[in-house]
GUMIKE-899470 format. One record per atom (N, C-alpha, C): residue number from 1; y, z negated, x; atom name. Coordinates in Angstrom, 3 decimals. Layout:
BEGIN
REC   n        Y        Z        X atom
REC NUM        Y        Z        X   CA
...
This chain:
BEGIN
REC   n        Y        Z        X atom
REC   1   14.768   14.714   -0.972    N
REC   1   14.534   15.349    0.309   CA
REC   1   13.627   16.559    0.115    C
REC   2   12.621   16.608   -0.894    N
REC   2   11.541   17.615   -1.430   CA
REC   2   12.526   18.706   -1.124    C
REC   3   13.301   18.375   -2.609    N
REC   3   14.280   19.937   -2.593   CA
REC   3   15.245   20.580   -2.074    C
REC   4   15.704   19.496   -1.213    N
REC   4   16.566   19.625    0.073   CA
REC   4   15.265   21.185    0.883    C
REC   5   14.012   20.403    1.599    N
REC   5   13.836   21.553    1.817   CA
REC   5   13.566   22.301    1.252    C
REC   6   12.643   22.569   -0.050    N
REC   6   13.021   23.980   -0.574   CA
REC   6   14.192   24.753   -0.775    C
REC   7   14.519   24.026   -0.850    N
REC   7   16.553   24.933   -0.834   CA
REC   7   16.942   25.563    0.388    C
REC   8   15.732   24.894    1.675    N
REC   8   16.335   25.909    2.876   CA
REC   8   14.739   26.612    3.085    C
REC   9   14.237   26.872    2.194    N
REC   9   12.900   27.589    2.835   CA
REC   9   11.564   27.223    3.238    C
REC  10   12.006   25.471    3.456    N
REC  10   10.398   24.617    3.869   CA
REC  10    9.739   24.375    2.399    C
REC  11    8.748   25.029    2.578    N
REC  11    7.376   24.456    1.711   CA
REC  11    6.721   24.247    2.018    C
REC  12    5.902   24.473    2.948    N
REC  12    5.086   23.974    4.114   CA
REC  12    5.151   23.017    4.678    C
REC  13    5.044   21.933    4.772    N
REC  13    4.959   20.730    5.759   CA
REC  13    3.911   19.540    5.517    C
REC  14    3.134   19.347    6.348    N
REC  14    2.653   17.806    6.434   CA
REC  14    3.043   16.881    5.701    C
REC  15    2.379   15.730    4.932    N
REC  15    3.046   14.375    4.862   CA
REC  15    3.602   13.914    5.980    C
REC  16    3.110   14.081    6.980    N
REC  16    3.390   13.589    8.369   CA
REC  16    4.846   13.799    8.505    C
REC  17    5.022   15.303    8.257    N
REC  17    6.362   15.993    8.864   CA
REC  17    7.758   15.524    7.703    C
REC  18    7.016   15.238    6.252    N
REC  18    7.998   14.877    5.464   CA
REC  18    8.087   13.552    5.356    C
REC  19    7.565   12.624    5.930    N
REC  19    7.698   11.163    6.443   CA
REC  19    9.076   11.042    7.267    C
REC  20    8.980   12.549    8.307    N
REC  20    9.744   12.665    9.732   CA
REC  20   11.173   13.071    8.817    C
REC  21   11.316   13.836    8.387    N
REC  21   12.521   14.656    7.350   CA
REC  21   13.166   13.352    6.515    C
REC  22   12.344   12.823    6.119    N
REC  22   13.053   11.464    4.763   CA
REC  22   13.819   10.284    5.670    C
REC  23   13.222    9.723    7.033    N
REC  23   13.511    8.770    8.091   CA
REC  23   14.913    9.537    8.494    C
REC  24   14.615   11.562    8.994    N
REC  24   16.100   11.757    9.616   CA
REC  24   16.955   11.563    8.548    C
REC  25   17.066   11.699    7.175    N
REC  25   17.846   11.869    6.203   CA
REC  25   18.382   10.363    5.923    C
REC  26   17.490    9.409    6.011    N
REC  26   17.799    8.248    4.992   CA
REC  26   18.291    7.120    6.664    C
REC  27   18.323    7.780    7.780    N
REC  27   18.926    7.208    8.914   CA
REC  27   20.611    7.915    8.873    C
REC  28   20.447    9.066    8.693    N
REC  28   21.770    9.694    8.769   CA
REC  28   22.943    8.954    7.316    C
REC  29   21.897    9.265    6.006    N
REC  29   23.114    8.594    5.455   CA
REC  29   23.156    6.826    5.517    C
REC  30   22.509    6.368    6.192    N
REC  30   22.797    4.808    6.722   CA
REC  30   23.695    4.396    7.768    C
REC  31   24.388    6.089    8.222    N
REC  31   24.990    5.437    9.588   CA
REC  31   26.540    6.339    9.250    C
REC  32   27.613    6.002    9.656    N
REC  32   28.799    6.454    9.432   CA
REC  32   28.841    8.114    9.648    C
REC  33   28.250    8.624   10.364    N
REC  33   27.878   10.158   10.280   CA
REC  33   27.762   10.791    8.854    C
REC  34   27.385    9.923    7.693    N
REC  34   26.970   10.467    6.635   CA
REC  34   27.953   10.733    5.649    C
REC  35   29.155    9.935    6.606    N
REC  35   30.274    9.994    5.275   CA
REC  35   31.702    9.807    6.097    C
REC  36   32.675   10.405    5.238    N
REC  36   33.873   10.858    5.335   CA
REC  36   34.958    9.578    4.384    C
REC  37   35.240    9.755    5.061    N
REC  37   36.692    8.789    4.129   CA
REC  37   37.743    9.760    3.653    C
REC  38   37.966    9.833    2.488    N
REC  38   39.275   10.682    1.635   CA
REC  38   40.386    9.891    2.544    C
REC  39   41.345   10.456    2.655    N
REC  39   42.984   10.155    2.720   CA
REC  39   43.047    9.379    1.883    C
REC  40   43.151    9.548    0.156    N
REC  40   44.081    8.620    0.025   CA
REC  40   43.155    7.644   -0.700    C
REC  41   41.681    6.986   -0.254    N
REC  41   41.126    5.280   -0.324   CA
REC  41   41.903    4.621   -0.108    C
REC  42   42.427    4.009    1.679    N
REC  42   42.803    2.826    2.187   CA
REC  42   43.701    2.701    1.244    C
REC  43   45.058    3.970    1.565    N
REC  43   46.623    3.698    1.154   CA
REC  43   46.137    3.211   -0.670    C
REC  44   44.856    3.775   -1.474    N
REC  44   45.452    3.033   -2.602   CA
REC  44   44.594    2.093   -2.481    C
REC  45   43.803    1.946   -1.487    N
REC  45   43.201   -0.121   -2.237   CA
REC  45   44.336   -1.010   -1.369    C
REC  46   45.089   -0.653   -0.559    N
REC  46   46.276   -1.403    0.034   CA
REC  46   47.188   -1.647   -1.200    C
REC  47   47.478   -0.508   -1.944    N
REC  47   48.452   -1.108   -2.927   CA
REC  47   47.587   -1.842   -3.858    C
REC  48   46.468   -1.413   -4.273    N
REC  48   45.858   -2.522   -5.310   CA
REC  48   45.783   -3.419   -4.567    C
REC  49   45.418   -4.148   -3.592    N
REC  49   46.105   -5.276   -2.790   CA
REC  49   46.656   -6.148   -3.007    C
REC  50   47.468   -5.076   -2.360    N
REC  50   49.419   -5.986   -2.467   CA
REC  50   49.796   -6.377   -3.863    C
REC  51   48.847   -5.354   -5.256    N
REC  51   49.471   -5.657   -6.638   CA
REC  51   49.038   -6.676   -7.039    C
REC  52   47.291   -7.229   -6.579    N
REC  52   47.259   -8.054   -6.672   CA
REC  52   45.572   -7.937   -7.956    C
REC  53   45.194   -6.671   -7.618    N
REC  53   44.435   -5.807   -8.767   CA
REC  53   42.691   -6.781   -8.173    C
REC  54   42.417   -7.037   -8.964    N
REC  54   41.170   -7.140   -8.910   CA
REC  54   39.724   -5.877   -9.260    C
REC  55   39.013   -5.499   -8.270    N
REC  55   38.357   -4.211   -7.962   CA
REC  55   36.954   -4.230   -7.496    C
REC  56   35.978   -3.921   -8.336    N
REC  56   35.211   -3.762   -8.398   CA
REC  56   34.152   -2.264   -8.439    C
REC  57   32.947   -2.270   -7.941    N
REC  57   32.277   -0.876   -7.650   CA
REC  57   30.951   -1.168   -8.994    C
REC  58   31.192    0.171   -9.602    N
REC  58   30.041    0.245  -10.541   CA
REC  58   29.687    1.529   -9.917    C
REC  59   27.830    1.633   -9.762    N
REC  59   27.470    2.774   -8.854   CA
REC  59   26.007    3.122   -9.392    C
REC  60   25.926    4.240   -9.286    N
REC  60   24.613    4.529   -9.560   CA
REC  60   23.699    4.727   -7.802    C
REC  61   24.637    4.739   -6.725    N
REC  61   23.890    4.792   -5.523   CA
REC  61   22.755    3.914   -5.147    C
REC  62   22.241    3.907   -4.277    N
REC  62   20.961    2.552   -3.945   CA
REC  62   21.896    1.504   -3.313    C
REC  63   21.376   -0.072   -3.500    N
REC  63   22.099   -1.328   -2.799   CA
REC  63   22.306   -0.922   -1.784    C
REC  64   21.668   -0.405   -0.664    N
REC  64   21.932   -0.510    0.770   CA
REC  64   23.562   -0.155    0.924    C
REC  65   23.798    1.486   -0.046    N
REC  65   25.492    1.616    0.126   CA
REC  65   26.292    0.582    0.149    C
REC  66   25.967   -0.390   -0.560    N
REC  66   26.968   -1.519   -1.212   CA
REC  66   27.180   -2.235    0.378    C
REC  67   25.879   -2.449    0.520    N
REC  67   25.429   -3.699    1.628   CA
REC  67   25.512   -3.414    3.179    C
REC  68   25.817   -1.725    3.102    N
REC  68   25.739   -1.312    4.553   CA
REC  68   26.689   -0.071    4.545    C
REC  69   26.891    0.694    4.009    N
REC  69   27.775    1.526    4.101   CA
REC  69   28.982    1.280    3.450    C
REC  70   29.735    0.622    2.838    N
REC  70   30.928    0.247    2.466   CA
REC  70   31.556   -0.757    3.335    C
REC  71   30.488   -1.791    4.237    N
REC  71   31.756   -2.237    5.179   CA
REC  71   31.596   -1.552    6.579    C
REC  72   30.302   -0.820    6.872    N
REC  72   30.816   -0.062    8.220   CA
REC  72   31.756    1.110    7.437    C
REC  73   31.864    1.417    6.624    N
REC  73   33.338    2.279    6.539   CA
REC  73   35.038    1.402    6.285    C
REC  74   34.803    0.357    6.566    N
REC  74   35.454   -1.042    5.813   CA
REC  74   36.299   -0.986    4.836    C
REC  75   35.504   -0.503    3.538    N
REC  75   35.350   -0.592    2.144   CA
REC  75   35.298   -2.217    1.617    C
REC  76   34.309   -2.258    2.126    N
REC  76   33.765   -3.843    1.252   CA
REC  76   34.528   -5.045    0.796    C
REC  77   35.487   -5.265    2.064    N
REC  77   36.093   -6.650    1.406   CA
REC  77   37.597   -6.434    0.454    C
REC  78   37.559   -4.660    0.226    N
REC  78   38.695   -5.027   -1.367   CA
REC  78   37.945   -5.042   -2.117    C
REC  79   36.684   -5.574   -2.378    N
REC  79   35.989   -5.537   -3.741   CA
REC  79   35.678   -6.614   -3.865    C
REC  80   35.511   -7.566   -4.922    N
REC  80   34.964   -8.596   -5.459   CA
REC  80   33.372   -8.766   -6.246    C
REC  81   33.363   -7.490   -6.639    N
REC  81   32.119   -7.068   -7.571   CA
REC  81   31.085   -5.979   -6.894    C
REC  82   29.801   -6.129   -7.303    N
REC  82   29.287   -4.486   -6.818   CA
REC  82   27.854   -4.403   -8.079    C
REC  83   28.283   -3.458   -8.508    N
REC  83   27.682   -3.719   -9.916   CA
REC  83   26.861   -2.421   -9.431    C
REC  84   25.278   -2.572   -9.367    N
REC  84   24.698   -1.440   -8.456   CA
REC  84   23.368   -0.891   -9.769    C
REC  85   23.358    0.347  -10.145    N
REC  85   21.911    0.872  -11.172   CA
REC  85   20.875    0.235  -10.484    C
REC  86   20.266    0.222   -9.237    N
REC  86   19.115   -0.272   -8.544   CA
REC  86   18.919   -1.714   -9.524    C
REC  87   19.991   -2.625   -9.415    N
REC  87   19.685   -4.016   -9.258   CA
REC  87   19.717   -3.949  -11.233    C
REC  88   20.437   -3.211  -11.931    N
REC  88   20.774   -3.414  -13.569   CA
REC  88   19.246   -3.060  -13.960    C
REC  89   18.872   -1.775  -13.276    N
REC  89   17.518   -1.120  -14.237   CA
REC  89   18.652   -0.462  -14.946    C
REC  90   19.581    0.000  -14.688    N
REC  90   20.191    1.522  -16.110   CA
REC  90   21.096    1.875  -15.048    C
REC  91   21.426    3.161  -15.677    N
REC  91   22.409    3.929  -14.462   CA
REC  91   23.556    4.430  -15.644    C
REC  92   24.695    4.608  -14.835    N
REC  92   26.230    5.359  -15.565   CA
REC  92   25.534    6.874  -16.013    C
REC  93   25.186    7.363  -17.476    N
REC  93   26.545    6.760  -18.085   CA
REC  93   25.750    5.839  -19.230    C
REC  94   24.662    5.060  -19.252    N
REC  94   23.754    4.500  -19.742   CA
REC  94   24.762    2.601  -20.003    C
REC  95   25.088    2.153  -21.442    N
REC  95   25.695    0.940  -21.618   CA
REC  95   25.973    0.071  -20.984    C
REC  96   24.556   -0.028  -20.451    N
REC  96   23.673   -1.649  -19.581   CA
REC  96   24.586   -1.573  -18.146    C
REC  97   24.727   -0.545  -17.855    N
REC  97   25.506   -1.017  -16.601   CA
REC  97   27.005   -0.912  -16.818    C
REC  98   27.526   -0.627  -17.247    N
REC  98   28.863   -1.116  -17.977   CA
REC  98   29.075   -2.054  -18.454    C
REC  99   27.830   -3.281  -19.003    N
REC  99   27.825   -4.070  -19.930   CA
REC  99   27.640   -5.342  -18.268    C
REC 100   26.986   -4.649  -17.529    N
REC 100   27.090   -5.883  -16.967   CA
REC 100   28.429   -5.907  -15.225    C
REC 101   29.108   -4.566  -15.336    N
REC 101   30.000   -4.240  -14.890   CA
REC 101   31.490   -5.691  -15.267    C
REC 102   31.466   -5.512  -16.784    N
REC 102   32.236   -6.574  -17.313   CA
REC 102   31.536   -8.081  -17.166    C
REC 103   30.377   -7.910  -17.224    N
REC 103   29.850   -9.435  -17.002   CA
REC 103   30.694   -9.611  -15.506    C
REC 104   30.723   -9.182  -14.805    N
REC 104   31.055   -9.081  -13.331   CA
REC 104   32.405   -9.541  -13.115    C
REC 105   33.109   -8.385  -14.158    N
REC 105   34.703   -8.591  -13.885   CA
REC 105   35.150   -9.908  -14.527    C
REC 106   34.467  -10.646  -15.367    N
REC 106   34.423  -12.034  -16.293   CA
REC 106   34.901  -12.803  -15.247    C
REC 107   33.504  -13.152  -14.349    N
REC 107   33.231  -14.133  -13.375   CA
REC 107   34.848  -14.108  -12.485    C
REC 108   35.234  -12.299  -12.066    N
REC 108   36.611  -12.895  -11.729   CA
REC 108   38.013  -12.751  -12.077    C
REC 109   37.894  -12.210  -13.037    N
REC 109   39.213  -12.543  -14.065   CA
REC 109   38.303  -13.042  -15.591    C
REC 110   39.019  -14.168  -15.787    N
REC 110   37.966  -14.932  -16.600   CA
REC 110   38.448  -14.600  -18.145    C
REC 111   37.783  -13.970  -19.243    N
REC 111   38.746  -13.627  -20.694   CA
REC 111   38.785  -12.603  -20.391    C
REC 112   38.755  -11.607  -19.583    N
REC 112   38.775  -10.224  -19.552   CA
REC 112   38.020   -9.016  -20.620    C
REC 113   39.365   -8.404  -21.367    N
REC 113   38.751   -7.819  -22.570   CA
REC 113   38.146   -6.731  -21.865    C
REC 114   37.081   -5.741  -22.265    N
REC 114   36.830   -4.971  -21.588   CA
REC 114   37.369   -3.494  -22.018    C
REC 115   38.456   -3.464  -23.018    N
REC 115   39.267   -2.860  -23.130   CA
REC 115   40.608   -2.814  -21.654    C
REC 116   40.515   -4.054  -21.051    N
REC 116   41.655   -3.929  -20.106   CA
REC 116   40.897   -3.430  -18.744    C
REC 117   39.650   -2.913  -18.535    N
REC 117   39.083   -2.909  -17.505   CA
REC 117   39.325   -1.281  -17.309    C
REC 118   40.117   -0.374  -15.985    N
REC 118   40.203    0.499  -16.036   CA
REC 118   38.708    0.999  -14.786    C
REC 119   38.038    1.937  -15.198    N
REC 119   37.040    2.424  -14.235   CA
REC 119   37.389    4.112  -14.060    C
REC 120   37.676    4.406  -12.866    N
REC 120   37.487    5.527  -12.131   CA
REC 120   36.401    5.853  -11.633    C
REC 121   36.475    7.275  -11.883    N
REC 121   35.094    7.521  -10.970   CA
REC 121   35.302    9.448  -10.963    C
REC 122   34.231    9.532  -10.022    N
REC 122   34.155   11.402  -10.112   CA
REC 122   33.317   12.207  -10.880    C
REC 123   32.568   11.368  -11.839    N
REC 123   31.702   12.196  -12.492   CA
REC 123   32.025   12.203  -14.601    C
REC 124   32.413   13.617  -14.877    N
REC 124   32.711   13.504  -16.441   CA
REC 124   31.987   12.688  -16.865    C
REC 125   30.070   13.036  -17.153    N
REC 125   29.201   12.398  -17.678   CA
REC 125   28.932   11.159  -17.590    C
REC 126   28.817   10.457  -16.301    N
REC 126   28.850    9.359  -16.083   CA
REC 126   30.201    8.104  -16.155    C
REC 127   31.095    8.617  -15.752    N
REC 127   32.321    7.740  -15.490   CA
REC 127   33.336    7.864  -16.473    C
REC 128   33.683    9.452  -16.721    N
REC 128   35.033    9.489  -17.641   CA
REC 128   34.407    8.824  -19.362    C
REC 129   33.074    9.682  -19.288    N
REC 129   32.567    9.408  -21.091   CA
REC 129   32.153    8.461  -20.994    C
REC 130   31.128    7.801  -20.022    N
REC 130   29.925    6.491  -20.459   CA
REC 130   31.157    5.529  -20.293    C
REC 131   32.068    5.057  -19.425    N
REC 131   32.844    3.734  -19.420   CA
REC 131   33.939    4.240  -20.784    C
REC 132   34.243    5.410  -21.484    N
REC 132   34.783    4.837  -22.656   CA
REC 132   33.805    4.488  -23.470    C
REC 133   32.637    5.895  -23.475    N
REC 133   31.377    4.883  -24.806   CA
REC 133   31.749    3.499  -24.273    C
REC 134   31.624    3.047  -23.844    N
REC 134   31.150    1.203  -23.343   CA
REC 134   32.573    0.895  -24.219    C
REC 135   33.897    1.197  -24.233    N
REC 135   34.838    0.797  -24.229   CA
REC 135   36.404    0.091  -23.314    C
REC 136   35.595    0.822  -22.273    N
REC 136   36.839    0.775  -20.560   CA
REC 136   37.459    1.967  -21.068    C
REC 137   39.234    2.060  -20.615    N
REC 137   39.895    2.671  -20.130   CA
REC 137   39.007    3.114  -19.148    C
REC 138   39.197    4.577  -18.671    N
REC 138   38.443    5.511  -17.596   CA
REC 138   39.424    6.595  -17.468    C
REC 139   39.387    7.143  -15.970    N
REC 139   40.089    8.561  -15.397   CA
REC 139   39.036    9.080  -14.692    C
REC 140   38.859   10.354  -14.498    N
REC 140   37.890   11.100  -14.148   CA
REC 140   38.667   11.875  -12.917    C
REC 141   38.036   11.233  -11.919    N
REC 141   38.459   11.603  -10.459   CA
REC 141   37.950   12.718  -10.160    C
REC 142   38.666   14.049  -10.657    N
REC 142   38.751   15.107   -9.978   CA
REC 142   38.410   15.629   -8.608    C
REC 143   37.543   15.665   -7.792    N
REC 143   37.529   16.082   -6.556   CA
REC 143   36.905   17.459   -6.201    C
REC 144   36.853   18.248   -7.328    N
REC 144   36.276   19.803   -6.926   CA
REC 144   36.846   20.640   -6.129    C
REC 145   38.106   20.114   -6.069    N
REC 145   38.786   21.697   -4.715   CA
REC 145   38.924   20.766   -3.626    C
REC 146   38.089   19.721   -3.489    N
REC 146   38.284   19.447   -1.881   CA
REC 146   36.805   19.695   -1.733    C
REC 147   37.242   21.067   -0.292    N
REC 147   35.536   21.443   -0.059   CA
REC 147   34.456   19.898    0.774    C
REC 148   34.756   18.862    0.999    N
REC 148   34.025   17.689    1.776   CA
REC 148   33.605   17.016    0.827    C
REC 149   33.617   17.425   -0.754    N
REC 149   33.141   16.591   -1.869   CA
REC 149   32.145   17.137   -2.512    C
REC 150   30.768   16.896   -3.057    N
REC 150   29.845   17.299   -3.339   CA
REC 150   29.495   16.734   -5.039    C
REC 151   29.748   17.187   -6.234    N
REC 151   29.595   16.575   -7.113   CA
REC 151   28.312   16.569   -7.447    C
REC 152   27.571   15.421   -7.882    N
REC 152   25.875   15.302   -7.943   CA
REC 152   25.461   14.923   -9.238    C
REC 153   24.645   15.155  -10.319    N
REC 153   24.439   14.093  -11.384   CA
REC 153   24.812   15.248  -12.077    C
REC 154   24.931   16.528  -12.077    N
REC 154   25.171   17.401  -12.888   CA
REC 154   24.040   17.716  -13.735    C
REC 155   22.940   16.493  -14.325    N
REC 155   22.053   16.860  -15.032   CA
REC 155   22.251   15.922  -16.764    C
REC 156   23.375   15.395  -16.064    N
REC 156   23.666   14.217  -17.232   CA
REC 156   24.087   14.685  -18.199    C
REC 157   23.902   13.678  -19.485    N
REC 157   24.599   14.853  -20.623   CA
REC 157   26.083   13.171  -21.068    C
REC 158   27.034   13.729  -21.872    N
REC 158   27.957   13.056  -21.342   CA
REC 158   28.296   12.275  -23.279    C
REC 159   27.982   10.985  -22.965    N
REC 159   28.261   10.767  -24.190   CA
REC 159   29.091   10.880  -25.204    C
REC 160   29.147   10.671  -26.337    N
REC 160   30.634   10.950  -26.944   CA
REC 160   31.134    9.426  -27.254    C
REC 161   32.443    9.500  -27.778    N
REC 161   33.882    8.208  -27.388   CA
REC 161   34.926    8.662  -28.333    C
REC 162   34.696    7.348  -29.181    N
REC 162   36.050    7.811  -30.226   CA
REC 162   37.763    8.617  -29.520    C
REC 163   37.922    9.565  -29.884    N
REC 163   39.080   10.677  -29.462   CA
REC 163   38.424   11.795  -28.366    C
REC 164   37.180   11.867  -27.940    N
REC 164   36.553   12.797  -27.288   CA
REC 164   37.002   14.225  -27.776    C
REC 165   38.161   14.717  -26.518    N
REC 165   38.542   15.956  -26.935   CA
REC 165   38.723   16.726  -25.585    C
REC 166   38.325   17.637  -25.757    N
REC 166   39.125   18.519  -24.169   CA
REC 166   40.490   18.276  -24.160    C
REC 167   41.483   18.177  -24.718    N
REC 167   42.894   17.739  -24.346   CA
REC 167   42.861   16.029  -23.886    C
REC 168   41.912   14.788  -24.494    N
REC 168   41.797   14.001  -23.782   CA
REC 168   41.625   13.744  -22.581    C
REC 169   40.196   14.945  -21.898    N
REC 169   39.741   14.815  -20.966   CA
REC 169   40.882   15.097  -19.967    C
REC 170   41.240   16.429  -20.234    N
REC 170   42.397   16.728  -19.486   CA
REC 170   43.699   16.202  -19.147    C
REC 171   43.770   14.920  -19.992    N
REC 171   44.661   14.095  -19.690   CA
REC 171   44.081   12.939  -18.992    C
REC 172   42.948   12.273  -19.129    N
REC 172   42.567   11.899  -18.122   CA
REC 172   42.031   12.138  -17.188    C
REC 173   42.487   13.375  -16.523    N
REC 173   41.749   13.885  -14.897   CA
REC 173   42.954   13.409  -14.256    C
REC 174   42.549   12.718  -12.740    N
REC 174   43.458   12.979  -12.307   CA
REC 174   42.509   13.877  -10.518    C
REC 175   43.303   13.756   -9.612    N
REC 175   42.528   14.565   -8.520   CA
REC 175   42.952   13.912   -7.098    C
REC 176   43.806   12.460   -7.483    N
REC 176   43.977   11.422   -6.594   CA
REC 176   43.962   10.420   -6.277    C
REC 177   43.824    9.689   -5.533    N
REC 177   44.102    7.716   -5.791   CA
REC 177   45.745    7.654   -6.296    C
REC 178   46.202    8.404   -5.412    N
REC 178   47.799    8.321   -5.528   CA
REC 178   48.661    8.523   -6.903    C
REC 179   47.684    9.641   -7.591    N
REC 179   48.220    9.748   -9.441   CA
REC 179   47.961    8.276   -9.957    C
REC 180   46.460    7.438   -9.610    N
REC 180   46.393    6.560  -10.428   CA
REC 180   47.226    5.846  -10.091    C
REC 181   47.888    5.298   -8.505    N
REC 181   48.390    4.189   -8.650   CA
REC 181   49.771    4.211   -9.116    C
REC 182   50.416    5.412   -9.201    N
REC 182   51.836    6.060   -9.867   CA
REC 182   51.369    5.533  -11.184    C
REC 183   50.245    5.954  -11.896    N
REC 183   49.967    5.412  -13.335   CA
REC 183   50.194    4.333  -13.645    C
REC 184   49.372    3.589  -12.548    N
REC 184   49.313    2.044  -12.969   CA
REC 184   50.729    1.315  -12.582    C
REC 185   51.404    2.009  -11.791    N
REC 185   52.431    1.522  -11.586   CA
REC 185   53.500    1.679  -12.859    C
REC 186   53.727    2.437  -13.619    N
REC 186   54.353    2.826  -14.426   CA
REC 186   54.150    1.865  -15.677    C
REC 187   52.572    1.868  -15.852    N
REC 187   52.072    1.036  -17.232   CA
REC 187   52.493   -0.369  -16.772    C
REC 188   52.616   -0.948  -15.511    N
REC 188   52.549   -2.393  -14.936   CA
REC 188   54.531   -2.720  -15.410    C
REC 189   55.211   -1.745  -15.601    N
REC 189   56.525   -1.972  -15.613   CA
REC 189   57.102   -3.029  -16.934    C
């Protein structure tokens, strides 16, 4: 919130007044105002659904998202797992939460190599590189040309992963739910 206002010009303020600024901020993103639903979520956790996919959230956000903003957006009940940095102590693209991402997916597909565990996400550093370091299949959810997407975490540095190549990466971008589930549909044949 600090640099929120310096970024518009406030340097000046009270504790008082930045007490007042952190409450409007951390009320706004607690309440459905704070967030947008993509098009294509529902239609693909409906088909992971119907396929029968077991789906889980690995996040570097704070618990409350898990616990309050995923079912007032009604997110929550296609997931089984919520594998949160707050609660691990390590954040993506850091092992420990990958490591206990699969502890997670164990409990509900039981024998689960963590070679078969595919993780999406929108961030290179965190999602596409740290879940292969770990050893997940990963696609790197593209969302830069939709202007309602804000990519954050651009301070990370992005590990390296046996075949780490720009032609890899570029084969695993995709920039939809709808590419992956064409994917997974294809590999499921």
């Amino acid at each position: 919130v600090r640099t929120a206002l310096e970024n518009t010009g406030r340097k000046d303020y009270s504790d008082r007044e930045f007490e007042r600024f952190f409450r409007r901020v951390y009320q706004h993103y607690g309440s459905l105002e704070g967030y947008q639903k993509l098009d294509d979520a529902f239609p693909f956790l409906d088909w992971a659904k119907e396929k029968g996919l077991t789906l889980g959230v690995t996040t570097n956000t704070p618990v409350r998202t898990m616990e309050t903003v995923l079912p007032m957006n009604g997110f929550h009940d296609y997931f089984s797992w919520f594998t949160c940095s707050q609660d691990v102590g390590a954040e993506k693209p850091q092992a420990e939460i990958f490591q206990r991402a699969w502890e997670e997916a164990q409990f509900w597909v039981p024998g689960i190599d963590k070679r078969e565990i595919l993780h999406v996400g929108d961030s290179l550093e965190a999602d596409l590189c740290g879940a292969r370091a770990f050893g997940f299949q990963s696609l790197l959810l593209d969302r830069s040309d939709n202007p309602r997407v804000t990519v954050y975490q651009d301070w990370l540095e992005a590990p390296d992963y046996p075949g780490k190549s720009e032609d890899d990466i570029a084969a695993s971008t995709v920039t939809d739910l709808g590419q992956v589930s064409a994917m997974l549909d294809a590999a499921m044949v």
